[in-house]
N, C-alpha and C positions, 0 to 999 in steps of 0.2 A: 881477502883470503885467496889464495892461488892453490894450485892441483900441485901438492908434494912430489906424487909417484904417480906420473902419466902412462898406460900403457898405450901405442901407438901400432896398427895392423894397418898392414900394405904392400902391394907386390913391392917388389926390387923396381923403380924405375924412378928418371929423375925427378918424378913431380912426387915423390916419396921423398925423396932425397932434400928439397927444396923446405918442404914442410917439417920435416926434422931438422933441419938446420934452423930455421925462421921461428918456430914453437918452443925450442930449446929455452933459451930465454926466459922463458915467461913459466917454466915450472922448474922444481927441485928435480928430477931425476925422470929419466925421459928412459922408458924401456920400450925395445922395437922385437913386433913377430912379421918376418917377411920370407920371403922366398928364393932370396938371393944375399950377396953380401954387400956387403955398407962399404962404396968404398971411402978408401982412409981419408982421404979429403975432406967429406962429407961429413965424418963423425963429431958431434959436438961433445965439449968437457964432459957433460953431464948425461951421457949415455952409459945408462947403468947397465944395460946388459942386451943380448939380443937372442932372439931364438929361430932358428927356419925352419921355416914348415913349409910344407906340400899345399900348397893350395888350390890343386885341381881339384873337377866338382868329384871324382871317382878317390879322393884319398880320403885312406881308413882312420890315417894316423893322426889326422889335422885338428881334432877337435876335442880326443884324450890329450896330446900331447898341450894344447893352449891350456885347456882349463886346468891341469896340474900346475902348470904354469904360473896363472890368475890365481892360483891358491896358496900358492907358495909367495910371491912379489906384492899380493895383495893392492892394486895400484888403485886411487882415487876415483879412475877414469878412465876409459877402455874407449879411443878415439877412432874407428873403423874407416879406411876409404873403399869406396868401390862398393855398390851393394851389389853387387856379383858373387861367385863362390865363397873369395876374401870374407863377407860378410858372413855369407851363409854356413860356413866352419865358425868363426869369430862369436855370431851371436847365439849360435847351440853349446857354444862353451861357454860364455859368460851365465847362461840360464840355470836359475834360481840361486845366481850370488848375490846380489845386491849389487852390483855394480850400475853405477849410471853410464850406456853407451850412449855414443854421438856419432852420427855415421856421416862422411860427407859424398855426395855421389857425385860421378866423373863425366858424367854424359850418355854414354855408349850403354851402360848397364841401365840407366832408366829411359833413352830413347829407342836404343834398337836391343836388345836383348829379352825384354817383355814379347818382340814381335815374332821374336823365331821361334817358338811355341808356347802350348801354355805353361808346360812345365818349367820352363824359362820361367815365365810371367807370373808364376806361382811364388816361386822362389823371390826373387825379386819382391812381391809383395808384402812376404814372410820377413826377407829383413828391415825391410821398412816399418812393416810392425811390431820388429821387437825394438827400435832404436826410442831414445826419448827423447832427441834431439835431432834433424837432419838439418845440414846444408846443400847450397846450391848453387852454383854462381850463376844462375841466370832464372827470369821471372818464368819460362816458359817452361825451363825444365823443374820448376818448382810446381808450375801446374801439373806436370804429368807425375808427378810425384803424391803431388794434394789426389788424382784422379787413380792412381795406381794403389795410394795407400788409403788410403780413406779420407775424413773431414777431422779427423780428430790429430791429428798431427803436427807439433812445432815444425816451423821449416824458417830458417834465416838465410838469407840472400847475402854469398858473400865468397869472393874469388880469391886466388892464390894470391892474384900480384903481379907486376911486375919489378925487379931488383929494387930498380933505381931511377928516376927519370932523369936520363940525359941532359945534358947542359944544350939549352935552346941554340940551333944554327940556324940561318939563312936558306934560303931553299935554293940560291944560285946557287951555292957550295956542293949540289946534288947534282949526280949525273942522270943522264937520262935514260935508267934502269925500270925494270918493273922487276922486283922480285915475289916468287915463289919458293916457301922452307917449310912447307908442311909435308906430311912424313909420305913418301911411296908407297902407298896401300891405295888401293880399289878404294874406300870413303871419302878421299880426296880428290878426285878425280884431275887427277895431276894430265893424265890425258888430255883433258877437255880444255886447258892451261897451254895446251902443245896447238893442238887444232887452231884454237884463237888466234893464236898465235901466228901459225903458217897465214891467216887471213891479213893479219897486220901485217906480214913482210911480202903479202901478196898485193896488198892496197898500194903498196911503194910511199907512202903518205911516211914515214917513221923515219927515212933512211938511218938516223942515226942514233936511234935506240936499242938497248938489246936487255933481254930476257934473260933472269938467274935462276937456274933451278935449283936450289940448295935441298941438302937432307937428302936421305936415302930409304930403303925401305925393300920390299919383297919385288916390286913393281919397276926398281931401279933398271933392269935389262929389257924391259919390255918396252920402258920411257924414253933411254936412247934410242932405239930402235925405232919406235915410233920419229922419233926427232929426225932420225936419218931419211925413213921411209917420205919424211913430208917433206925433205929436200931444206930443211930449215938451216940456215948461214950464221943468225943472230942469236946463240942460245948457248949459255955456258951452262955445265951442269958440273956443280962443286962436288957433291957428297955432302956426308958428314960435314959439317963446320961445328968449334968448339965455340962457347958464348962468346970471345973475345970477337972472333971474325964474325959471328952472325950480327952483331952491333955493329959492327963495322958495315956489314951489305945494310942494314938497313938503315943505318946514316946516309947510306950512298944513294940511295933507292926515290923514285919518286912515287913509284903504284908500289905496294904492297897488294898483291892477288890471292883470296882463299877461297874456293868454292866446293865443299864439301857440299856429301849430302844430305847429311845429321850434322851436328855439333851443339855444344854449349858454348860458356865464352871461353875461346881459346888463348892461351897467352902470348900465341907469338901474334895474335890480332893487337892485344894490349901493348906490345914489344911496338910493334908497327905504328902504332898511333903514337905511343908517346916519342918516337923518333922523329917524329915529321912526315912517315910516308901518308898517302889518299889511300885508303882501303878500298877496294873491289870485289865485294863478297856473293855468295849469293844468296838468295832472298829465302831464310832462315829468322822464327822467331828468336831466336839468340842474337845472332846478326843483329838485329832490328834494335835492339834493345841498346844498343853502341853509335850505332850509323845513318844516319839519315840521308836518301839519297839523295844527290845533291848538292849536300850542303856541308857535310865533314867526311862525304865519300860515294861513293856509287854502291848501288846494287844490282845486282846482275839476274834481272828479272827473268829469262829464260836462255838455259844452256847452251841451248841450238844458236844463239845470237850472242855468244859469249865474244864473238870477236869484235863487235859492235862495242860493246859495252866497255871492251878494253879499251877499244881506241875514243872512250867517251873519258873515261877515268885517263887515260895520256893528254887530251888535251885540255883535261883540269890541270893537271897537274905538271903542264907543262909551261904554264904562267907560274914566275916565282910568286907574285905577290895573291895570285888566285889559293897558291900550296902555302904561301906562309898564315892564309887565316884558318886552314885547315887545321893547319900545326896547330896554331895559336888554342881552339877551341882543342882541339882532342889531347891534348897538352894538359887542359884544365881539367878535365874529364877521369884523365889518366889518374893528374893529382888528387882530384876528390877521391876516386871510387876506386881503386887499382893499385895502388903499392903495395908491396910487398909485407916491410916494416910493419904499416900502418895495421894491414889487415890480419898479421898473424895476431898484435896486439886482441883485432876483435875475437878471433878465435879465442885466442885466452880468455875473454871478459864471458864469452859464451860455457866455457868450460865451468867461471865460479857460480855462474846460472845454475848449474846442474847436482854441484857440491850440495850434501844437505849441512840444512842449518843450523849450526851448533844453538845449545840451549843452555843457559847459565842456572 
């Protein structure tokens, strides 16, 4: 039995966009409440309708306007991302319909939004305890969730995806890059990625590698800046790249570099493995759960020595046949645990978890 009439809540962004395309599939009519538009790309046959709403935590209208909504379209299943405001609108409207919710949480909302106060961390709680289903893609942020929400809570371990995994290359065929494509924001510390850096073109040991900074963000003029300030020669910064080119840099790439200072598992890490790049993270229980230092990648045990670490991940991964058993294992990794395809299917199988049981 499959979910007829799914309703799906989510901001406007692509990891919205990803899971309404990938979920489509797997029910009869897929209706979306978000806060921006779908573009046309995006939209799959079976999108029956969409509504926007205001999702900030200060709007009046967000929570009449949904459950009239849910009353009218009547859908099987009310599928929530984000327990952030998104939820906390979402699950005040769905209350006392009957609807079975399933929330899935993003990271940010259950590792650092609890921390910035308690009325945050209130919130946040609340919607984890009206959900009857959560997910998670990672074991760590499933503990702070088990610790946030209480002991009585479903919780399944289970990530977006990545598309598609690449047809296996050679690691000669890579050039001797290290890229960087996580977004320009303070959480990334795309800075600290810059610093390292200037150390590796200060060791003179690299001459003939250089550094991508791909993606943009609020932090983009402060980053070249920084870039110029440190005298730095080896360092391209893209911008924005659409999926086609960012496949592309990371075919090309031999380090893959992310050191945030929160995260869950993030996809352009899963992007990264299953392309052949060495990850260089830093030493996050999410992280951890992928990476082993080492052995399918480095961790970058402490910031202040991030330029060490880099040039520890470059001369892994500056041996083809060191980078082609990397590949080989996080390749398999990718295939078990990570498709895309694979894991919207589990989303769906979790969704008829939730249907109640018809009775003859």
């Amino acid at each position: 039995m499959k979910v007829e009439r799914l309703l799906l809540v989510g901001s406007a962004s692509v990891h919205t966009w990803r899971f309404l395309e990938g979920i489509a599939p797997h029910v009869g009519e897929v209706w979306l409440a978000t806060n921006g538009e779908v573009p046309e790309g995006r939209r799959p046959p079976n999108l029956a309708g969409v509504l926007r709403v205001d999702f900030r935590f200060s709007s009046f209208s967000a929570v009449g306007k949904m459950r009239g909504w849910m009353k009218s379209i009547k859908p099987d299943l009310v599928h929530i991302h984000q327990a952030n405001s998104v939820a906390w609108h979402a699950t005040r409207a769905a209350r006392g319909l009957g609807i079975p919710l399933m929330l899935t949480t993003w990271g940010s909302d259950v590792l650092l939004l609890p921390e910035k106060n308690p009325l945050m961390g209130q919130m946040v709680k609340s919607n984890l305890a009206a959900a009857d289903l959560i997910t998670s893609d990672s074991l760590h942020m499933a503990a702070k969730i088990r610790e946030l929400g209480g002991g009585g809570k479903r919780i399944a371990i289970l990530n977006y995806g990545m598309d598609a995994l690449p047809a296996a290359q050679a690691s000669v065929a890579k050039a001797k890059r290290v890229l960087s494509c996580r977004l320009h924001k303070k959480l990334y510390r795309i800075d600290a990625i810059l610093r390292a850096w200037a150390g590796v073109e200060a060791s003179g040991r690299y001459p003939d590698w250089r550094l991508t900074v791909a993606a943009s963000g609020d932090e983009s003029p402060a980053l070249q800046a920084l870039a110029t300030s440190l005298g730095l020669i080896r360092v391209d910064f893209t911008g924005f790249v659409p999926a086609s080119e960012l496949a592309a840099l990371y075919r090309d790439s031999r380090v893959f570099v992310s050191v945030p200072e929160s995260d869950a598992t993030s996809i352009s890490l899963l992007e990264a493995m299953g392309h052949g790049c060495l990850p260089l993270l830093s030493n996050l229980p999410a992280n951890l759960e992928w990476v082993i230092d080492g052995l399918n990648g480095r961790i970058a045990e402490d910031l202040r020595h991030l330029d060490a670490a880099l040039m520890q991940a470059m001369e892994m991964a500056a041996d083809d046949a060191a980078l082609d058993e990397v590949a080989v294992l996080n390749r398999k990794l990718i295939s078990k645990k990570a498709l895309h395809r694979d894991n919207m299917a589990q989303f769906a199988a979790l969704y008829r978890t939730l249907l109640p049981k018809k009775t003859h």
